[in-house]
C-alpha positions as CSV (number, residue, x, y, z in Angstrom):
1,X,0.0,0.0,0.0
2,X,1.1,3.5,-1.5
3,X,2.0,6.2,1.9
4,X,-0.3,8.9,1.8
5,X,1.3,12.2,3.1
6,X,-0.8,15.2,4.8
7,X,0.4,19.1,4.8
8,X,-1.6,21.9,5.5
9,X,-2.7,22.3,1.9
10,X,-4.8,25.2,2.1
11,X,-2.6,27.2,4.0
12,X,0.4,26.4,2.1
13,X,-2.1,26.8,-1.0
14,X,-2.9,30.2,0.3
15,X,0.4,31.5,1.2
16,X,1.7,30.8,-2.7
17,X,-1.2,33.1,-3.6
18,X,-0.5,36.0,-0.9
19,X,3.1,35.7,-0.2
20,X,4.8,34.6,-3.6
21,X,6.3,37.5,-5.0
22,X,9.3,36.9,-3.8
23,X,11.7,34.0,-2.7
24,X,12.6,35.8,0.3
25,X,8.7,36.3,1.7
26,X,8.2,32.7,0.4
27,X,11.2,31.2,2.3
28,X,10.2,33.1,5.5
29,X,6.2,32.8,5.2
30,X,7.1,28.8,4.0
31,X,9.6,28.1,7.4
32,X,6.6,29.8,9.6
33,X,4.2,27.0,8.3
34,X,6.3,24.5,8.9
35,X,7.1,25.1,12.5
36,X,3.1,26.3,13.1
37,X,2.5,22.6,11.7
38,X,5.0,20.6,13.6
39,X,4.6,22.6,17.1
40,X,0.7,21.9,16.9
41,X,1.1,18.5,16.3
42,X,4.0,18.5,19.4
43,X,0.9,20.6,21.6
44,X,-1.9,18.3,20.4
45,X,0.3,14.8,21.5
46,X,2.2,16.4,24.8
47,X,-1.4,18.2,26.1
48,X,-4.9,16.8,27.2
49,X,-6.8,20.0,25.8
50,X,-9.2,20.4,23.1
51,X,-7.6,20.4,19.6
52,X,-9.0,23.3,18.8
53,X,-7.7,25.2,21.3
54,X,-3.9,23.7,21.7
55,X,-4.3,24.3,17.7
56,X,-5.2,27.6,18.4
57,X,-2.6,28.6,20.8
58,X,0.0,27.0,18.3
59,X,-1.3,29.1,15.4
60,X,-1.2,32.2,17.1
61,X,2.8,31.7,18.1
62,X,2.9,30.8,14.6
63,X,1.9,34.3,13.6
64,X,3.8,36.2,16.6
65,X,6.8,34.3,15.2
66,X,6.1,34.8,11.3
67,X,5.5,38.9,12.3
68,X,8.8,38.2,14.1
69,X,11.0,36.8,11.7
70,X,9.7,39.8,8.7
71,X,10.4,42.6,10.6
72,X,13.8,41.2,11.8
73,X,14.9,40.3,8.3
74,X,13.6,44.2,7.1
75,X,10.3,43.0,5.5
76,X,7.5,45.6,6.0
77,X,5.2,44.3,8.0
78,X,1.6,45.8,7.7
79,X,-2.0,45.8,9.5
80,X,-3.1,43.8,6.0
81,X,0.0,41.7,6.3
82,X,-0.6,40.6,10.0
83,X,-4.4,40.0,8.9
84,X,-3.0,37.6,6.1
85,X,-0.6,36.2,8.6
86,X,-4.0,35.5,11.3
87,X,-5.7,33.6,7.9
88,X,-2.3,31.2,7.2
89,X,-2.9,30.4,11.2
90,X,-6.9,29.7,10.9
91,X,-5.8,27.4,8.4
92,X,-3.4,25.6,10.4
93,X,-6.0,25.2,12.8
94,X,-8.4,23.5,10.6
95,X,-5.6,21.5,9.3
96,X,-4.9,20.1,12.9
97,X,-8.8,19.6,13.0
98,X,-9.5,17.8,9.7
99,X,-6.1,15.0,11.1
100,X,-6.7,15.3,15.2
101,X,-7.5,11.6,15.3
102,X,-4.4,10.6,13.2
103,X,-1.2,9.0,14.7
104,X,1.6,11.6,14.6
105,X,4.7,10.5,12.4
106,X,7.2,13.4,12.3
107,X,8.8,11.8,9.8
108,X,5.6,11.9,7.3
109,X,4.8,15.3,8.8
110,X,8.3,17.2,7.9
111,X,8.5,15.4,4.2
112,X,5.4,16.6,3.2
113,X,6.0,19.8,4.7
114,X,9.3,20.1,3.2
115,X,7.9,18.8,-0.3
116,X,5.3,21.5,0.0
117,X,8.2,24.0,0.9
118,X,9.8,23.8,-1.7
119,X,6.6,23.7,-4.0
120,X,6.2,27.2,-2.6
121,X,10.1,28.7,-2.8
122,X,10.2,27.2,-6.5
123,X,6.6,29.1,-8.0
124,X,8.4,32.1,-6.1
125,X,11.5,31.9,-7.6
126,X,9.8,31.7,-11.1
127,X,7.6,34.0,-10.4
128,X,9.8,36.8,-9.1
129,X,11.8,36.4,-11.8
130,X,9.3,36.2,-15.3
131,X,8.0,39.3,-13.5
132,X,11.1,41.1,-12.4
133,X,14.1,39.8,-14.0
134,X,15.6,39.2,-10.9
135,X,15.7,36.4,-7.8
136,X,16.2,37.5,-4.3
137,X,17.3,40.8,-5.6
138,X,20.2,39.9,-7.9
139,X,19.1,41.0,-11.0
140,X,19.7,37.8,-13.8
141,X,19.9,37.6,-17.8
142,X,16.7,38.1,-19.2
143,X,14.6,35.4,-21.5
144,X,12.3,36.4,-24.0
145,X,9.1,36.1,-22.3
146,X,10.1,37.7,-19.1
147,X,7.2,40.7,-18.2
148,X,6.0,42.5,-14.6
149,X,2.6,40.9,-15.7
150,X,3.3,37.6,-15.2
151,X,4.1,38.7,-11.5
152,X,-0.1,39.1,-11.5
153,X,-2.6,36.5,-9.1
154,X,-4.0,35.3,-12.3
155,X,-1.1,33.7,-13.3
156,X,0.0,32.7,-9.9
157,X,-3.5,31.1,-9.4
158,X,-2.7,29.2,-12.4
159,X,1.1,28.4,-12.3
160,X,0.2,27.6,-8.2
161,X,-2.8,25.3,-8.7
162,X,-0.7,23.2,-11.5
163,X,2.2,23.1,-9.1
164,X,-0.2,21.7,-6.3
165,X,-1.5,19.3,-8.2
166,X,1.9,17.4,-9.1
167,X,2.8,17.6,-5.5
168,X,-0.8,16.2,-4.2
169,X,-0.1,13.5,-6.6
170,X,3.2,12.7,-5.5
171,X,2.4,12.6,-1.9
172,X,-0.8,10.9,-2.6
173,X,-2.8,13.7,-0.5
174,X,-6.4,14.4,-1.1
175,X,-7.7,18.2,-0.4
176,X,-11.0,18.2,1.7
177,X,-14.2,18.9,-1.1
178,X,-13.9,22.7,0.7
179,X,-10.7,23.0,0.7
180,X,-10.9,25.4,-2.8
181,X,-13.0,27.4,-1.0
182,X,-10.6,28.2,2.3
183,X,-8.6,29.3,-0.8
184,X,-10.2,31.3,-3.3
185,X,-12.6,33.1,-1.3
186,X,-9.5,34.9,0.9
187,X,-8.0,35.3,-2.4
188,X,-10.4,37.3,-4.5
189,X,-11.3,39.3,-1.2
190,X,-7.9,40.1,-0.6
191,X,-6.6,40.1,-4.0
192,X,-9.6,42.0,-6.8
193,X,-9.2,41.0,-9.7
194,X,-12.0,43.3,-11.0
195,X,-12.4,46.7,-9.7
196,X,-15.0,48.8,-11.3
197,X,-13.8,52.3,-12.5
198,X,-15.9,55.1,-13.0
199,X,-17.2,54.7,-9.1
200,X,-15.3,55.5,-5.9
201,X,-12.3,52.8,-5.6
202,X,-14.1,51.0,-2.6
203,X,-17.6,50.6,-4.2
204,X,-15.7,49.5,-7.4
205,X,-13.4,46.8,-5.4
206,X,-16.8,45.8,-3.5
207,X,-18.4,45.2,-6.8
208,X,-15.6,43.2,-8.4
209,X,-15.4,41.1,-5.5
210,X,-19.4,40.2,-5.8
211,X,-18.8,39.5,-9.7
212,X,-16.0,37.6,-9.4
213,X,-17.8,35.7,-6.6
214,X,-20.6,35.0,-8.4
215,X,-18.7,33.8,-11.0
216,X,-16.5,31.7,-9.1
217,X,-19.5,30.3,-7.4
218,X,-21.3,29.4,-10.6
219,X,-18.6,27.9,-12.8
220,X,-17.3,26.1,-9.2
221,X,-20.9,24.4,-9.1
222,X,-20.1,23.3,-12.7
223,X,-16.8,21.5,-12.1
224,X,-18.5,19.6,-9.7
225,X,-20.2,18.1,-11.9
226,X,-17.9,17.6,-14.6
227,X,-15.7,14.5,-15.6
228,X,-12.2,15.9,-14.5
229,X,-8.9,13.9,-14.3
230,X,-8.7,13.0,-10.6
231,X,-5.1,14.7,-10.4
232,X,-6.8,18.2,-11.0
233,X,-9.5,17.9,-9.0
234,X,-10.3,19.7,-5.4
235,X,-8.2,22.8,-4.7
236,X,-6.1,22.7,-8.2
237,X,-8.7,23.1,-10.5
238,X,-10.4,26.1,-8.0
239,X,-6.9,28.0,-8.1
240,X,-7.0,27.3,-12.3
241,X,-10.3,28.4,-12.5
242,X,-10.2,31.6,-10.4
243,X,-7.0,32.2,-12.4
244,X,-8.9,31.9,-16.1
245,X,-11.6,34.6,-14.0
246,X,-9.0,37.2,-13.9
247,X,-7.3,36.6,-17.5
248,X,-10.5,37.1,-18.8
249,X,-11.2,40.1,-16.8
250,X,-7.5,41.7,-17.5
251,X,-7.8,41.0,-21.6
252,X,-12.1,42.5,-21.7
């Protein structure tokens, strides 16, 4: 029988959305999740308390410590920033939830994590780079299709979700049927891609987040029903399809 391997997929999946723009956010935001992840798991076998709340605790030294480590290291650290930090933690705590009555193998838990690390570092360092021309500020030789657009969600949704899908194949995990949801909701709250013009900016970000919602929504209720190949389905084909959302909104 084939090992399957559990990470926190949608926080991990999240964090490649919101914190991908460059390797050195994606190797801090990356470490964060792993040590969240393996200190709950320590909490929830060492203590006799409710997972949800030794989860809890865990997730909130997981922030204190990821706040920690980006303002030490010179990364801006802003009110929008720390909310996005509090999300990566609620999703650590579901993660701990969805697994509490699971036997704890380190060994499992830092191979995944690690596998999902460095998932996350490598869509960074491509990404950074199409978009910028550089990795980790050292500017590199430039390739043909290198552009600052490619730096855009859309394309991260779309690069991230392919990229999740090989590694959920190779550690023969399985995302939760909700788990595109803990995703893509945060992301096109946090991360328009439609604002209307014409209106004030927050009535026209408000109304391309309803839009794109709707539309999310609709075509999400249409996957489910349709015969897709079993690698892209659950939170892959979610991040692909919110991705497609925006392309079509950036080219209209």
């Amino acid at each position: 029988m084939v090992k399957k391997y559990n990470y926190p997929l949608e926080a991990f999946a999240l964090a490649l959305v919101l914190f991908s723009s460059g390797m050195k956010e994606a190797m801090l935001t990356g470490i964060a999740l792993i040590f969240g992840d393996v200190l709950i798991s320590v909490l929830q076998e060492k203590s006799e308390k409710s997972t949800k709340v030794i989860a809890s605790i865990g997730a909130l030294i997981m922030v204190i410590v990821l706040a920690g480590i980006f303002s030490f290291t010179g990364v801006k650290t802003t009110a929008g920033m720390i909310f996005r930090f509090v999300i990566l933690g609620v999703l650590l705590v579901k993660h701990a939830m969805d697994h509490e009555k699971e036997e704890k193998d380190y060994d499992g838990i830092l191979f995944a994590d690690s596998m999902a690390y460095g998932m996350f570092v490598l869509v960074s360092i491509l990404r950074e780079y199409l978009s910028t021309k550089a990795i980790f500020g050292i500017s590199l030789p430039k390739i043909a299709f290198c552009n600052s657009a490619l730096g855009q969600t859309m394309y991260v949704l779309i690069l991230g979700g392919l990229a999740i899908a090989i590694l959920n194949q190779y550690l023969g995990s399985e995302s939760n049927k909700d788990a595109g949801l803990w995703v893509c909701v945060p992301t096109f709250i946090l991360e328009t891609g439609l604002i209307f013009q014409n209106v004030l900016e927050a009535d026209g970000k408000i109304l391309g987040v309803v839009v794109v919602g709707i539309l999310y929504f609709t075509y999400r209720y249409l996957l489910k029903k349709a015969n897709l190949p079993k690698i892209l389905e659950g939170v892959s084909i979610e991040m692909i399809l919110l991705g497609v959302i925006y392309l079509v909104f950036s080219i209209i």
